[in-house]
C-alpha positions in Angstrom: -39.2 51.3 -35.7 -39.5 48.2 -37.8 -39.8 45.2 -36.1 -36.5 42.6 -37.6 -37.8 39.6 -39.9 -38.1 36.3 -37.4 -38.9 38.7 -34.1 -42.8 39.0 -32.8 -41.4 42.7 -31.2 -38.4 44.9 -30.5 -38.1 43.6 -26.8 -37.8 40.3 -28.1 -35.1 41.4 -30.8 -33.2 42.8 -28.0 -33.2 40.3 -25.6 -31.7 37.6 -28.4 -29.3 40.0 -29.4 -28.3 41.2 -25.9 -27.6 37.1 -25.1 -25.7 36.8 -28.1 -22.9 39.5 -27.0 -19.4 38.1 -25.8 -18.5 39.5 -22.8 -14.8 41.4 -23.1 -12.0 40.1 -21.6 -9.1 42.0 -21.2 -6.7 38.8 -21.2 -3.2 41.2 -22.2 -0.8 40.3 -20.5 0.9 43.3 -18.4 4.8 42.0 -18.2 6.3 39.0 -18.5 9.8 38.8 -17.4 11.9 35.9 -18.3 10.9 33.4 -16.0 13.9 31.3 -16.3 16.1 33.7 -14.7 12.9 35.9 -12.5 13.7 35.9 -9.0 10.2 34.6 -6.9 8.0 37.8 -6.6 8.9 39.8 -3.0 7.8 40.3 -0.1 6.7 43.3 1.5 7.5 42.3 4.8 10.6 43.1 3.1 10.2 46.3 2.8 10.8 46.8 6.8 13.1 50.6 7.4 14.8 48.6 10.0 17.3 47.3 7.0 18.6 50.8 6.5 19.5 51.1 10.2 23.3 52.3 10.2 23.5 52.7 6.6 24.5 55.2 4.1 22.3 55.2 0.9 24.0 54.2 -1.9 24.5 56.3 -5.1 23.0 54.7 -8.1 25.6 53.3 -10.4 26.1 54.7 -14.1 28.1 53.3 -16.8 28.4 56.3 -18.5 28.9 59.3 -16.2 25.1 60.9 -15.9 24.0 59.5 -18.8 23.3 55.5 -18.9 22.1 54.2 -15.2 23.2 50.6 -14.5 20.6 47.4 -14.4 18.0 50.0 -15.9 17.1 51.2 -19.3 17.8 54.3 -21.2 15.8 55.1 -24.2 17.9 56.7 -27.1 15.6 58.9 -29.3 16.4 60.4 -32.8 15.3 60.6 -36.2 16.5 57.7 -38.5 20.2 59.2 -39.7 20.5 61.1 -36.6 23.2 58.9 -35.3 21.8 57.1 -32.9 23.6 53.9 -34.3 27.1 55.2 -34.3 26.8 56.8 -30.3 25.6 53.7 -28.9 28.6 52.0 -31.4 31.2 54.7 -30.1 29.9 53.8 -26.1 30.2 50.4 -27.1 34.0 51.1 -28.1 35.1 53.4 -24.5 33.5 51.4 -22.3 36.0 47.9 -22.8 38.8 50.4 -23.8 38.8 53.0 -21.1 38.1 55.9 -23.0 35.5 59.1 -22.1 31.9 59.3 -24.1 31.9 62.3 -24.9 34.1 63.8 -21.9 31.8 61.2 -19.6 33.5 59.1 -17.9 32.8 55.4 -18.4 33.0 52.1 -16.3 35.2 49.2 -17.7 33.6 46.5 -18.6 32.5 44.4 -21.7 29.4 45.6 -24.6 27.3 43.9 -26.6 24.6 45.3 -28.7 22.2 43.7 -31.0 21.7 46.0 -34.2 18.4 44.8 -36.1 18.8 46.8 -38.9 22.3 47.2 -39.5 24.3 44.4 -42.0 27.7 43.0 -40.4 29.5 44.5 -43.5 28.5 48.4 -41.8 29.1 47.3 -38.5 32.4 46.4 -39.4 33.0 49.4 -41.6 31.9 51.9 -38.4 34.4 50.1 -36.2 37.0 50.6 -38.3 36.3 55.0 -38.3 35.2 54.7 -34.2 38.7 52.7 -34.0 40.6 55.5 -35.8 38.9 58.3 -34.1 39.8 56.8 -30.6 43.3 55.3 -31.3 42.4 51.6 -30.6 43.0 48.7 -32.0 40.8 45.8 -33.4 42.7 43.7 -31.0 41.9 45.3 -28.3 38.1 44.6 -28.6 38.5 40.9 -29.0 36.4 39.7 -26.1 35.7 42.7 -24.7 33.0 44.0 -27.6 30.2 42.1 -29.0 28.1 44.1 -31.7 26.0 41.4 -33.8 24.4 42.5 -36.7 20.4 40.7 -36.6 19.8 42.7 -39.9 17.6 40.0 -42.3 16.3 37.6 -39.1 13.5 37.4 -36.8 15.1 39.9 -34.2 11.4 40.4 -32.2 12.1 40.4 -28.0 9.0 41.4 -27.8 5.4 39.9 -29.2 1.9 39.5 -28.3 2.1 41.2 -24.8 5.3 38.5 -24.0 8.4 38.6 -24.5 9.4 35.9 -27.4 12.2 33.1 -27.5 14.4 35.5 -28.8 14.4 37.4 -25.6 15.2 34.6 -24.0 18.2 33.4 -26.3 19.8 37.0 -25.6 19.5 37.0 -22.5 21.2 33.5 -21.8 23.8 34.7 -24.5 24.4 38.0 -22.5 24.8 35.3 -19.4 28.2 33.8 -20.7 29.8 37.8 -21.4 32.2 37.9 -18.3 32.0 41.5 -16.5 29.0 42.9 -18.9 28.6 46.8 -18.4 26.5 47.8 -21.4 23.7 46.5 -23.6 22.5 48.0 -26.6 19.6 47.2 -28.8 18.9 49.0 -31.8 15.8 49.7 -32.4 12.0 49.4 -31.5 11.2 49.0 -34.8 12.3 46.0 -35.7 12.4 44.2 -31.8 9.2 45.4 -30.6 5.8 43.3 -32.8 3.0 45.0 -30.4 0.9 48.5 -30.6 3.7 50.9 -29.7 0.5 53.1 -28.8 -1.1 50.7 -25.9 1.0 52.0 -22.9 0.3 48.6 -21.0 2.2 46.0 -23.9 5.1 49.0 -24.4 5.5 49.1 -20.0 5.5 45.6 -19.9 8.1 45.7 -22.6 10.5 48.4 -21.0 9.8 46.5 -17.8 11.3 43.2 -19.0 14.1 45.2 -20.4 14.7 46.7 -17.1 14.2 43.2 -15.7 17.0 42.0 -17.8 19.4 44.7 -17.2 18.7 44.5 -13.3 19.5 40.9 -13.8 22.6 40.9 -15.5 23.6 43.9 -13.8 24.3 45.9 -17.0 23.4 49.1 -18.3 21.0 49.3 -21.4 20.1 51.7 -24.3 17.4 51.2 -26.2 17.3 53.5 -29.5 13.5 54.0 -31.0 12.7 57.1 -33.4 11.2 60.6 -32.4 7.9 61.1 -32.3 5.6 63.0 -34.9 3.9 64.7 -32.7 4.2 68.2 -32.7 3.3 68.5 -28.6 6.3 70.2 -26.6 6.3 67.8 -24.1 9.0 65.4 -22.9 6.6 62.6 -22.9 6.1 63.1 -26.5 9.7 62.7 -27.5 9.2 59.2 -28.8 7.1 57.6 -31.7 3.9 55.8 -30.1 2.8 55.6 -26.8 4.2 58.3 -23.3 5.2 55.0 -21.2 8.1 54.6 -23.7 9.6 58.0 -21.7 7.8 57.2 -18.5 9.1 53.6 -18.3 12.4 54.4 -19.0 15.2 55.5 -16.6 17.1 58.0 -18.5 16.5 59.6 -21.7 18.3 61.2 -24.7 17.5 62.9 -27.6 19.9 62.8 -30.4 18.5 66.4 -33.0 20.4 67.4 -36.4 21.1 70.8 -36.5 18.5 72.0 -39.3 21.1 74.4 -41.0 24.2 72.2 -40.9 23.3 68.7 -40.9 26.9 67.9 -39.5 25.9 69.6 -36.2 24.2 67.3 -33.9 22.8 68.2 -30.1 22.7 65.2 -27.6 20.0 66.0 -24.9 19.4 64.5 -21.2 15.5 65.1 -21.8 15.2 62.9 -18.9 17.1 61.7 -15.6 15.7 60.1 -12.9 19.0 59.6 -11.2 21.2 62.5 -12.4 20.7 66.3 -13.9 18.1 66.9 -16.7 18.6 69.3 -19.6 22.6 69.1 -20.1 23.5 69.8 -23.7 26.4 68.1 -25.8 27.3 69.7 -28.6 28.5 66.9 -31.5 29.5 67.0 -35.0 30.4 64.8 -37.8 33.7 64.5 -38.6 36.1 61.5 -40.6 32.6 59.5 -40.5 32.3 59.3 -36.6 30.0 61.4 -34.4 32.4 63.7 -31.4 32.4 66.6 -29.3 32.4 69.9 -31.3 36.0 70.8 -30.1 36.8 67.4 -28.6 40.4 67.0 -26.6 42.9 64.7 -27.9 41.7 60.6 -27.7 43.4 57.5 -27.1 46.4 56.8 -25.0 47.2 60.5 -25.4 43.7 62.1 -24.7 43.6 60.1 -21.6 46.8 62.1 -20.4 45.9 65.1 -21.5 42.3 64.5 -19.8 44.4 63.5 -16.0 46.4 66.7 -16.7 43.3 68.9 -16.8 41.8 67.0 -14.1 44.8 67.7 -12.2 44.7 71.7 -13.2 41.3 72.0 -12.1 41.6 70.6 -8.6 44.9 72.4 -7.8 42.6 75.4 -9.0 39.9 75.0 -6.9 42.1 74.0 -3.8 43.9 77.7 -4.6 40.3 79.1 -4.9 39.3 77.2 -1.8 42.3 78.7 0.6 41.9 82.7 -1.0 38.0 82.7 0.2 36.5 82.4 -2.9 33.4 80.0 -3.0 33.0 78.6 -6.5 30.2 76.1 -7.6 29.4 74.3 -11.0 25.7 76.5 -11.5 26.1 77.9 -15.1 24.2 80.9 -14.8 25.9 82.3 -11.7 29.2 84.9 -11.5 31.0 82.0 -9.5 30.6 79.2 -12.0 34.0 77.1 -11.8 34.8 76.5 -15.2 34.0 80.6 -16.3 35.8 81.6 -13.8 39.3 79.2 -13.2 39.5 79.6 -17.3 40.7 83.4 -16.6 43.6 81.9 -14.6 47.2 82.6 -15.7 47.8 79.2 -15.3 45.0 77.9 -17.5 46.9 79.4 -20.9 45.6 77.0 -23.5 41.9 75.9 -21.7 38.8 76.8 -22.4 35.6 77.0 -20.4 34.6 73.6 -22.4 37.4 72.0 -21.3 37.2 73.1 -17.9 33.8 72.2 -17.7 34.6 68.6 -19.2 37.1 67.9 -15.9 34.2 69.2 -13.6 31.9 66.9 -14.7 34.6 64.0 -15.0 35.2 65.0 -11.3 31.8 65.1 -10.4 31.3 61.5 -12.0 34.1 60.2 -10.1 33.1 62.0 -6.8 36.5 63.3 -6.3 34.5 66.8 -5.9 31.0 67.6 -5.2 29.0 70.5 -4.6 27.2 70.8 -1.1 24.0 73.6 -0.3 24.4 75.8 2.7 22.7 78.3 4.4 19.1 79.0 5.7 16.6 77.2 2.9 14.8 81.1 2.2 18.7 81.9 0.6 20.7 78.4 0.4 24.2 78.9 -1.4 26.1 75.9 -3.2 29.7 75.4 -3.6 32.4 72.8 -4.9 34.5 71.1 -2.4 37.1 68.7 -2.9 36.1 65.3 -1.3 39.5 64.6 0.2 39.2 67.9 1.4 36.0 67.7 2.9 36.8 64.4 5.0 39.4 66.2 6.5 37.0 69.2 7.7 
């Protein structure tokens, strides 16, 4: 080899070279909650069993039946036009009004959701339709609903591995909203300024999120766009990096129908604290996303909702006394809905509807299924909770 002009040898070329070379310094910062309102770090002495001594575990709170955990986030994933935008709109609208998303039941409570991309005159314009479509009035979101539109202005929570001032603006905002229950932010895009494909900026991202939604005890969905990635793996479900799934709490996927673009398929693709893989089948219809089929909304839906509640119960209790053991596994002869729908008394009900007032039960604990029997053949059936207290 040649030796380098200014060099007596290669050693020597080496050497100067070798001493000229930065060491790397891996100076990214991993998460940086806001450390305004950041608790001091724990302890693990705190971590001693004898503070569960007596206790009953606690069931993890959702402010949407099965769907959005509270104080942790859940990642909406879709296509841009999928409708991401309008459902987390729509949960924003049941939540403060009492109404079901999409036959889930929801906690009262206030919303606020920060829509980057979205101008105030569409925000205002999808009320309106979501209003219509559930049989409220303007009125009776004053105070109780907050959806900005950040469309045009530096919306970034999220920037050079730390959150940004913006982060901390929302959250002190989100601070003065009495009885908060759900956050929405809308979307990655336009909030997030990092390398969605480093897992260690987007976990520390997710993790402030989660940070702030433990905080201010208040659910939070996050909408980002599918992934291009052809892998069939739920890890791959959003654009960029895996930890945008694995740092998240719950996930769903919001997928267009490919032959009838006014079909739409709401996925749990992920559920750390509830069942994974339920299907909701939606559709477009008067400019507002629903359930294919839905029951009656409003003042009147919520009757008719209490009425089928009521049906089902009295059903099972019938069930219940005759012997017959029936449980809420779809692919079994006893399933509840299939089989109280062939009831005389359920003229007018449909599976879908019967399976709606399971899962509003089930959300609201008055039933729940319990496993019996050895664990080489264990059997599962519904019981009524009042029921089952008095056993």
């Amino acid at each position: 080899m040649t030796v380098p002009r200014g060099y007596s040898s290669l050693e020597e070329a080496e050497r100067r070279q070798q001493s000229q070379r930065r060491p790397f310094i891996d100076n990214r910062v991993r998460s940086e909650p806001n450390p305004r309102f950041a608790a001091a770090p724990p302890s693990i002495l705190d971590g001693d069993c004898a503070r569960w001594l007596g206790k009953e575990p606690e069931d993890v709170p959702f402010v949407i039946g099965g769907l959005v955990p509270r104080g942790m986030t859940t990642l909406l994933v879709g296509h841009g036009g999928a409708g991401k935008s309008m459902l987390a709109q729509v949960a924003m609208t049941c939540i403060p009004t009492g109404n079901d998303f999409l036959g889930r039941t929801t906690e009262g409570g206030t919303t606020a959701g920060m829509f980057a991309e979205d101008p105030d005159v569409v925000l205002h314009a999808r009320q309106v339709r979501i209003n219509s479509y559930l049989n409220v009035d303007m009125e009776a979101l004053v105070g109780r609903s907050f959806p900005k539109s950040y469309a045009g202005v530096d919306a970034c929570l999220w920037r050079a591995g730390k959150t940004t001032p913006v982060f901390d603006r929302l959250e002190t905002d989100l601070r003065h909203i009495a009885d908060l229950r759900l956050i929405v932010i809308d979307n990655v895009a336009l909030v997030y300024a990092d390398n969605e494909n480093d897992r260690i900026p987007v976990s520390g991202f997710v993790n402030a999120l989660n940070g702030m939604a433990s905080r201010l005890n208040a659910g939070l969905i996050l909408c980002t766009h599918t992934s291009k990635s052809t892998e069939d793996s739920g890890n791959r479900l959003a654009s960029g990096s895996t930890a945008w799934v694995n740092a998240s709490r719950s996930v769903l996927v919001v997928k267009p129908d490919e032959t009838n673009p006014d079909r739409v398929t709401l996925r749990v693709a992920k559920a750390n604290h509830a069942r994974t893989g339920d299907k909701l089948e939606l559709i477009w219809m008067d400019g507002v996303l629903r359930l294919k089929d839905a029951a009656p909304t409003g003042a009147f839906g919520a009757i008719h909702k209490r009425q089928v509640d009521r049906m089902f119960l009295d059903a099972l209790a019938r069930a219940t006394a005759a012997g017959i053991t029936l449980n809420a596994s779809a692919n079994t002869s006893r399933y509840a809905p299939r089989y109280l729908a062939q009831g005389e008394d359920m003229t007018g009900l449909t599976e879908r509807d019967l399976t709606a007032a399971m899962r509003r039960l089930l959300d609201a604990r008055a039933i729940r299924e319990v496993t019996e029997g050895p664990p080489s053949k264990p059997r599962s059936r519904l019981v009524m909770v009042k029921q089952e207290s008095e056993e």
